[in-house]
N, C-alpha and C positions, 0 to 999 in steps of 0.2 A: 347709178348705184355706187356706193362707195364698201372699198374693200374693210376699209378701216373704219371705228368712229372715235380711234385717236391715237396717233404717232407722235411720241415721244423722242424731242432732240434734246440728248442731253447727259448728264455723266453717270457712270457707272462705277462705283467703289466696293472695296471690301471695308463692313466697318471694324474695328476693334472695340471695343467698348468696354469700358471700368466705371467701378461703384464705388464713389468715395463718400465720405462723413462730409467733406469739404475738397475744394479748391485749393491747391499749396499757391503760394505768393510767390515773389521773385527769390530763387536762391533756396528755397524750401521743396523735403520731400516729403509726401505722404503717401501713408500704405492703401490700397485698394482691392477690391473685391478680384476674382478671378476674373481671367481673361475671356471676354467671348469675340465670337467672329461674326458677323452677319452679314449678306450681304446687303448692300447700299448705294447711296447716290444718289443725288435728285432726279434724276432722269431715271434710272431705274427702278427706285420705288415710285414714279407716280405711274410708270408703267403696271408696274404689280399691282398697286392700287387700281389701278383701272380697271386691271384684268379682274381681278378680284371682283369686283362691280358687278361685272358682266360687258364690259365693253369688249370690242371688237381692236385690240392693242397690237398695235407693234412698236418698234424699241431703234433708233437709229443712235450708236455709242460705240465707243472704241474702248475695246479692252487689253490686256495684256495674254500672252500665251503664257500663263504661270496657274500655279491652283486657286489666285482667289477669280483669276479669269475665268474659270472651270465653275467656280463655285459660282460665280453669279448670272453663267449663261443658263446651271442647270435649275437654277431658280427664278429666270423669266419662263423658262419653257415651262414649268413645274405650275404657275398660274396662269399660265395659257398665251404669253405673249408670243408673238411671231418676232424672231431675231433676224431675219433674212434679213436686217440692218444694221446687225453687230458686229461692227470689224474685229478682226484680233492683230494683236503686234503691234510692234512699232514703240515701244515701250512696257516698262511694269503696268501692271493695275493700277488704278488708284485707289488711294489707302486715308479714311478718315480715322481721325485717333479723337475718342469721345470720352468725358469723364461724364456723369450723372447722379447728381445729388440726390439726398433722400427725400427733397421735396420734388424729382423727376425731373428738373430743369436738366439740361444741357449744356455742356459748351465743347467746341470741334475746332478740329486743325484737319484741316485738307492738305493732303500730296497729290497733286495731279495725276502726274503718271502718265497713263494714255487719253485719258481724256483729254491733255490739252496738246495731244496730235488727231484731235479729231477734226480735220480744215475745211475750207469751203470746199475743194475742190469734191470729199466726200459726200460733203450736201450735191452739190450739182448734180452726182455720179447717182443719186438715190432718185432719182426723179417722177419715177411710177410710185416710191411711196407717197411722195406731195398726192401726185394725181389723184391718187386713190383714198386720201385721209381727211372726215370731216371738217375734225376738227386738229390743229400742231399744237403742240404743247415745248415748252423751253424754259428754259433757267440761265444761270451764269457761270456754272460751274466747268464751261466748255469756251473756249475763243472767245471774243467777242464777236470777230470776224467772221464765225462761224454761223453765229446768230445773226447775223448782217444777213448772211446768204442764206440762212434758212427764210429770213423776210421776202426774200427776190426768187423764191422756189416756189412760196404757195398758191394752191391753184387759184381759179376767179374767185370761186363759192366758199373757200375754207377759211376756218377761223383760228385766229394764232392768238395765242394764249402763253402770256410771261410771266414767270416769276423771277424776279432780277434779284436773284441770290447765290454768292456774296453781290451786294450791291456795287455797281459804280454808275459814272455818269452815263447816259444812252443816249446814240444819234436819233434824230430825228425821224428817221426811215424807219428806226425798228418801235418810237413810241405811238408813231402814226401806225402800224400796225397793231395794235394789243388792244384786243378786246374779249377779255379786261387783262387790265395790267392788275399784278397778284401782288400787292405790298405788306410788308407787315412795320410796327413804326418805325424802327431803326430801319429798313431801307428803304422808306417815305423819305427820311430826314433827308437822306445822302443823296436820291435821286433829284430829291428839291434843292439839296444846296443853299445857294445864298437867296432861297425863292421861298425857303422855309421859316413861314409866318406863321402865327396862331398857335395855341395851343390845343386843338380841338381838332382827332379824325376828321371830321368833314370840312374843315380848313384845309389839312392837305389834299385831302380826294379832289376840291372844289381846282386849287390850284395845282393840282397833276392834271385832272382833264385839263384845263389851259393849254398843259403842254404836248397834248398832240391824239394820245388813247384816247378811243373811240368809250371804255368806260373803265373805272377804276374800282376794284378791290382790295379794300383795309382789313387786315386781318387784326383781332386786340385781345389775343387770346381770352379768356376768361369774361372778359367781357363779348364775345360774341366777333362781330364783323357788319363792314358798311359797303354800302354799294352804292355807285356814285355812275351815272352817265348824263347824256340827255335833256331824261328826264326828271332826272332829278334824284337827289341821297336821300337813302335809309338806311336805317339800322334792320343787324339782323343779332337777334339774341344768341346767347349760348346756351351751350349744353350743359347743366351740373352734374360733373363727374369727381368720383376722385381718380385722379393726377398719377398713374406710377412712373411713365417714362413720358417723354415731350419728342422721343426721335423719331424723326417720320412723320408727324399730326401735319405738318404744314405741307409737305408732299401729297398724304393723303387728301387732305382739304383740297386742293387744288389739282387734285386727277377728278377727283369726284366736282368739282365745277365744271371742270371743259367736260366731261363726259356727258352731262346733264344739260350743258348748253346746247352738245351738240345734236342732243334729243328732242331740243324744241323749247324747254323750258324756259322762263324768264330768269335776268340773271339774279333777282334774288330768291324765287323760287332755288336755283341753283345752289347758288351761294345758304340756304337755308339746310339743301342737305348735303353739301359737304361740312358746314358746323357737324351734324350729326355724324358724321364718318371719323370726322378729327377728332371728337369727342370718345366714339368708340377706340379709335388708335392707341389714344392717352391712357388707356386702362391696363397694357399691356405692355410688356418690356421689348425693346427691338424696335426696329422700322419695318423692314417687310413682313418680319413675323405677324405684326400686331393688326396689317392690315385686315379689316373686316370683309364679310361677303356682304351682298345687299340682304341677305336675308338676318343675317346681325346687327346691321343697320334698320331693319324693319322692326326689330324686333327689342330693339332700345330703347 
């Protein structure tokens, strides 16, 4: 019996977030909306996501002993995650700086912080949560090394789950682990590299499985998302929303996969209702704020 049905490795930031008309250029200023704070991370919002869900969450991240540390422990515990895996100290928080356009796109600058003193040796140290967690979940905004070790912790039966953002290139060891690898097209391109042929989602899915994932997830916003293993790719449609904020949709989307995977579900049943959870997300300003309950998602 598993204590968890999903542990989350991965970063934990406070975000800052401004509303502008536009983007300034090089060298240019522009005026913006008021300042908010919320807390963030990829690791930490697909925790809240999750929890939010109804999974059974816990959160392995390093934070800083400052108040945006404060602030984002007491909003894992707040949607139910179990923190017994949140280090603190050892640096500041980390701190993402967001602008968001009025069509709700985004664009982010990440400060590390503590998150990138979260090392192997603290994965090793965590080892009753492997034991105990269905399903792992990870991103890239922590080591690489980190994620290395996270690969070499999981138990027989568990399922590790990537999303490799910000993207770079990945060993062997961790793409032979992912199932499924969580890509959206910009970090298709970069993970394929000089292997990026075709102009067609399922051109890269077809030559990402080649490289080692046992199955691969394309995310294409608006247009829905593709799921590729095995057996074979499909498409999976979108949700028609309108659009207020985009921070968070892709954390949520992919808490809401490994949670549903680890329930038994096939991965495009999966991959069908996390569109629906991402779609819900996008309606809503923030990232954890925005995340939805299952019965918002039912109800959609």
């Amino acid at each position: 019996m598993y204590d968890y049905d999903l542990l989350v490795v991965g970063s934990a930031n406070a975000d800052l977030v401004i509303g502008v008309e536009r983007r300034p250029g090089a060298g240019e200023t522009v005026l913006g909306s008021d300042l908010a704070v919320h807390p963030g991370g990829k690791g930490a919002n697909q925790a809240v996501a999750a929890a939010r869900l109804g999974a059974r969450t816990a959160l392995l991240a390093r934070v800083g002993d400052d108040a945006y540390g404060r602030l984002l422990l007491d909003s894992q515990r707040s949607a139910g995650v179990d923190t017994v895996g949140v280090l603190v100290g050892g640096a500041p928080t980390g701190v993402a700086l967001i602008t968001v356009d009025p069509s709700g796109d985004n664009s982010i600058v990440v400060s590390p912080g503590a998150n990138g003193r979260l090392a192997p040796e603290d994965v090793s140290a965590a080892g009753c949560l492997f034991q105990g967690s269905r399903v792992v979940s990870a991103q890239l905004e922590i080591p690489l090394e980190t994620v290395v070790e996270v690969v070499r912790n999981l138990a027989p039966e568990s399922r590790f789950v990537l999303n490799p953002s910000p993207p770079r290139p990945l060993p062997q060891e961790v793409l032979a682990a992912c199932d499924p690898l969580i890509v959206n097209e910009h970090e298709a391109k970069v993970i394929l590299g000089s292997a990026a042929v075709g102009d067609s989602p399922e051109d890269w899915a077809r030559i990402l499985l080649a490289k080692g994932p046992r199955s691969v997830v394309v995310t294409l916003g608006a247009q829905g998302a593709l799921v590729a293993s095995a057996e074979g790719v499909s498409r999976v449609p979108s949700v028609k929303v309108s659009a207020v904020d985009t921070t968070g949709a892709g954390d949520a989307f992919t808490a809401a996969l490994a949670f549903r995977l680890g329930a038994g579900e096939s991965l495009a049943e999966a991959a069908a209702y996390a569109a629906r959870v991402g779609a819900v997300t996008v309606t809503k300003e923030g990232a954890q704020a925005s995340f939805p309950t299952a019965a918002e998602v039912a109800a959609q």
